[in-house]
C-alpha positions in Angstrom: -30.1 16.9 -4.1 -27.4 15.9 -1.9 -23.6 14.5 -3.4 -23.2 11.0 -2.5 -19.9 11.9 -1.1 -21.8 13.9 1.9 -22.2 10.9 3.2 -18.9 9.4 2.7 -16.4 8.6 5.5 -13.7 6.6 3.7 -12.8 6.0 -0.3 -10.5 3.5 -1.2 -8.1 4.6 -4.4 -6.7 1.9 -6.7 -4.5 2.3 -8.6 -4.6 -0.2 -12.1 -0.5 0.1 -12.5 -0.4 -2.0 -9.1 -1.8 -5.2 -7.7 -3.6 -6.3 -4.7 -1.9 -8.2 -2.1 -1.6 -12.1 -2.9 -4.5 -14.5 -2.6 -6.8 -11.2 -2.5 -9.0 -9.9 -4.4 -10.9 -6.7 -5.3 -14.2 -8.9 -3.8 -12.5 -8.4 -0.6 -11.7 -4.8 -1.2 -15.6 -4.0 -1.3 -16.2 -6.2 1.9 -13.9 -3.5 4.2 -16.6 -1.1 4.6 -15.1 1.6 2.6 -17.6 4.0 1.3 -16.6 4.3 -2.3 -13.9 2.9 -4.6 -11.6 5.6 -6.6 -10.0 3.9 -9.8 -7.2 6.2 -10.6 -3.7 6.3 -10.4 -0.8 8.9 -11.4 2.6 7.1 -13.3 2.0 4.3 -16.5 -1.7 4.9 -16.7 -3.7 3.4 -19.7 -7.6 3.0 -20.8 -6.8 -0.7 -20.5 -5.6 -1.1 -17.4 -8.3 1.7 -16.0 -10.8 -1.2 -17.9 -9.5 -4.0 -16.4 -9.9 -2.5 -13.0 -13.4 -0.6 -13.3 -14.2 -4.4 -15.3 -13.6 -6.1 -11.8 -15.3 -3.9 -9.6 -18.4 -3.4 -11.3 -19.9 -6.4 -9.9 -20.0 -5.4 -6.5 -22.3 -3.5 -4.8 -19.9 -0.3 -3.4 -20.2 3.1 -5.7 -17.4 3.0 -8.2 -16.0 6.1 -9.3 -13.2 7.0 -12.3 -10.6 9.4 -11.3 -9.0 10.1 -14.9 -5.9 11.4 -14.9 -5.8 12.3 -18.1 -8.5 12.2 -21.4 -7.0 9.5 -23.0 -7.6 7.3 -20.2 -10.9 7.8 -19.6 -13.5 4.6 -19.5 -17.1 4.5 -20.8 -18.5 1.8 -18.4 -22.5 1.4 -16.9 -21.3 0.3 -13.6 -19.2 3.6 -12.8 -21.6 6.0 -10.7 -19.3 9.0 -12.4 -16.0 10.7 -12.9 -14.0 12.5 -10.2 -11.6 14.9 -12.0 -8.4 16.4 -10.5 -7.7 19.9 -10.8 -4.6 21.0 -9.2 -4.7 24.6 -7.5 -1.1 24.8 -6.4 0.2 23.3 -9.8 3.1 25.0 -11.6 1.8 23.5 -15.2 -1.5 24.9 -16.4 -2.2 21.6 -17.8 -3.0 19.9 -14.5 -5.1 23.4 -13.7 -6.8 23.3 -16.8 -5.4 22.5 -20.0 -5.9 18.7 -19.8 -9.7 19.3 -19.0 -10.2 22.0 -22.5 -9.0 18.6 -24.2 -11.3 16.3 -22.9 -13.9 18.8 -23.3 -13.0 19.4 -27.1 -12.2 15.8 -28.3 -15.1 14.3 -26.3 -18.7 14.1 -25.4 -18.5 15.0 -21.6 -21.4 13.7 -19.5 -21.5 16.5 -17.3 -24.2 15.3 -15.1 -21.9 12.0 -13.7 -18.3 15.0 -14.1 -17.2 16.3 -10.8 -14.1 18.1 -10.3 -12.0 17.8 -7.4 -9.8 21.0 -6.3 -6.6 19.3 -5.5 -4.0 21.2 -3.2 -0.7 18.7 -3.1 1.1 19.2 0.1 3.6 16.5 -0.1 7.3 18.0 -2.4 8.8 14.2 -2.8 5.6 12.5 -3.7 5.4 11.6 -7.6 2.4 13.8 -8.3 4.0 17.0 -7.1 6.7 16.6 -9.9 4.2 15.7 -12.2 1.7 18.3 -11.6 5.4 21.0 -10.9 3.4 21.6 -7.7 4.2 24.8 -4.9 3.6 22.6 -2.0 5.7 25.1 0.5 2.2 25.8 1.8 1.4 27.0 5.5 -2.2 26.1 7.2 -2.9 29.7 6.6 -2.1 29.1 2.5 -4.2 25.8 2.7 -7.5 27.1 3.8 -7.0 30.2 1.4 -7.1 27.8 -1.4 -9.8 26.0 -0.2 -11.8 29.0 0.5 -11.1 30.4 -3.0 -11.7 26.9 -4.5 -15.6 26.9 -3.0 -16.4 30.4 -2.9 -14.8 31.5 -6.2 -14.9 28.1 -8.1 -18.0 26.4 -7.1 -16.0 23.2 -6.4 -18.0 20.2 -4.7 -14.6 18.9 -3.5 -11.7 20.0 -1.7 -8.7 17.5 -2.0 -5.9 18.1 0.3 -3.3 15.7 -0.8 0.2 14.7 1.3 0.5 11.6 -1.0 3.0 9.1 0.2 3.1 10.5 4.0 1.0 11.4 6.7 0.0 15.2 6.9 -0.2 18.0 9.2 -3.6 17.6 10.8 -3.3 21.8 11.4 -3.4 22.4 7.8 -6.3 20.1 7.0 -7.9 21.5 10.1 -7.5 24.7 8.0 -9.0 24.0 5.2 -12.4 22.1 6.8 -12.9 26.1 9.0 -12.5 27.6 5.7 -15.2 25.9 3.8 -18.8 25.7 4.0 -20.2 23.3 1.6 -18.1 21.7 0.0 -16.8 18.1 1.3 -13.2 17.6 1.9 -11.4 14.3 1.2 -7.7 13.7 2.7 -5.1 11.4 1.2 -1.6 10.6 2.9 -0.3 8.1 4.8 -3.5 6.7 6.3 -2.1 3.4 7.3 -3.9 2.1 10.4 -6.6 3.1 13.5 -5.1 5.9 14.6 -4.1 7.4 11.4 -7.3 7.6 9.7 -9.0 8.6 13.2 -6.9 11.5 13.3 -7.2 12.8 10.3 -11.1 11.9 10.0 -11.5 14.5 12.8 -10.6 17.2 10.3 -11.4 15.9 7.2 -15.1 14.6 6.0 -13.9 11.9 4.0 -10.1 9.7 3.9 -8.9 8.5 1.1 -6.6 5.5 1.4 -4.3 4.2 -1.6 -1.0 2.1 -1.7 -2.6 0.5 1.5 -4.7 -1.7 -0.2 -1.5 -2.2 -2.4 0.8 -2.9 0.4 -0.7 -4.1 3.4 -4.3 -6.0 2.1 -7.3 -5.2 3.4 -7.3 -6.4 6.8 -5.2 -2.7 7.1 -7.7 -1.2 4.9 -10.5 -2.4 7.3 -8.7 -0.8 10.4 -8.9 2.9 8.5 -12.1 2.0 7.6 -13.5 1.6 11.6 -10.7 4.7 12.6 -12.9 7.0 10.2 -16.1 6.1 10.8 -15.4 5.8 14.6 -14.4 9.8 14.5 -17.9 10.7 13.2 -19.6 9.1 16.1 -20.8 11.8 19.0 -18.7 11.4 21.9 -21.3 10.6 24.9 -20.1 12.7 28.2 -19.7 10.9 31.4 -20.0 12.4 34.5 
């Protein structure tokens, strides 16, 4: 059976610590195109404010995914099509590796079949998540698709996350790490802000991932990745 996120071009990540742009709502989120919408966020996260988010989309017809960052935040809801865990290969604290996962696995009820991990590798040093996660992001293209390589091959992972959060890569390392894998889909996140950004990058990567855009700029911006993604997938006809 294939993963839905085969398919995928473009996700779009909210974040429930941060609102939408004014006089928008998450109705016109799911009318952009995006592929998938990722509820998940990494400062000030709570079950409620995961609820209230999930509660908002679930009426819309786009596949709704919860990216828990962290077991005590994690939402039982019908309407989400699974969970999308991080598990951070370059972190510095075991917890983000595995530690928070043995929790969620001993105080809960995991439903495996809707659980898939995501093998993080944070690139960015100044982005909130690095210091979180105490992550080695002094990483050449080289180091990148090492991890991703050992991620699939060793780990079994499904997904290969390659993360600059907060800034726009380098399209050599995310080159990297799609000639390294087989399988396994690789998502990109990082400064996807327009066309050309998310065209770029989409080149390289199977799937974008765009985040404080939707926060920021609304999704007349979020729309514009959208097309730049989809528009790298499409066979370039040669003309004579």
């Amino acid at each position: 059976m294939t993963a839905p996120w085969a398919d995928w071009d473009h996700i779009v990540k909210l974040d429930p610590d941060k609102t939408l742009v004014e006089g928008e709502t998450f109705e016109d989120v799911c009318q952009t195109g995006t592929d998938a919408l990722e509820i998940g966020g990494t400062l000030d996260m709570t079950q409620a404010k995961m609820q209230r988010v999930i509660d908002a989309c679930a009426k819309y017809d786009v596949p709704l995914y919860q990216e828990p960052s962290n077991p005590a935040v994690v939402v039982d809801h019908d309407a989400l099509d699974g969970y999308l865990v991080p598990t951070v290969l370059n972190a510095g604290d075991i917890a983000w590796a595995t530690g928070f996962h043995k929790e969620w696995v001993k105080t809960s009820d995991v439903d495996w079949e809707q659980t898939t991990t995501e093998a993080y590798i944070i690139m960015n040093p100044d982005a909130s998540v690095a210091d979180l996660t105490s992550a080695d992001c002094d990483q050449t293209p080289e180091d990148v698709a090492a991890y991703a390589e050992v991620a699939e091959q060793m780990y079994g992972q499904e997904i290969i996350y390659v993360e600059y959060s907060g800034t726009f890569g380098d399209p050599e390392a995310v080159e990297a790490a799609a000639d390294a894998l087989n399988e396994a889909t690789l998502f990109y996140g990082g400064g996807i802000h327009d066309y050309e950004s998310a065209n770029t990058m989409a080149e390289h990567a199977d799937v974008v991932v765009v985040g404080d855009l939707v926060h920021d700029d609304g999704v007349d911006a979020v729309r514009e990745t959208v097309e730049g993604a989809k528009d790298a997938k499409v066979p370039q006809t040669k003309t004579s």
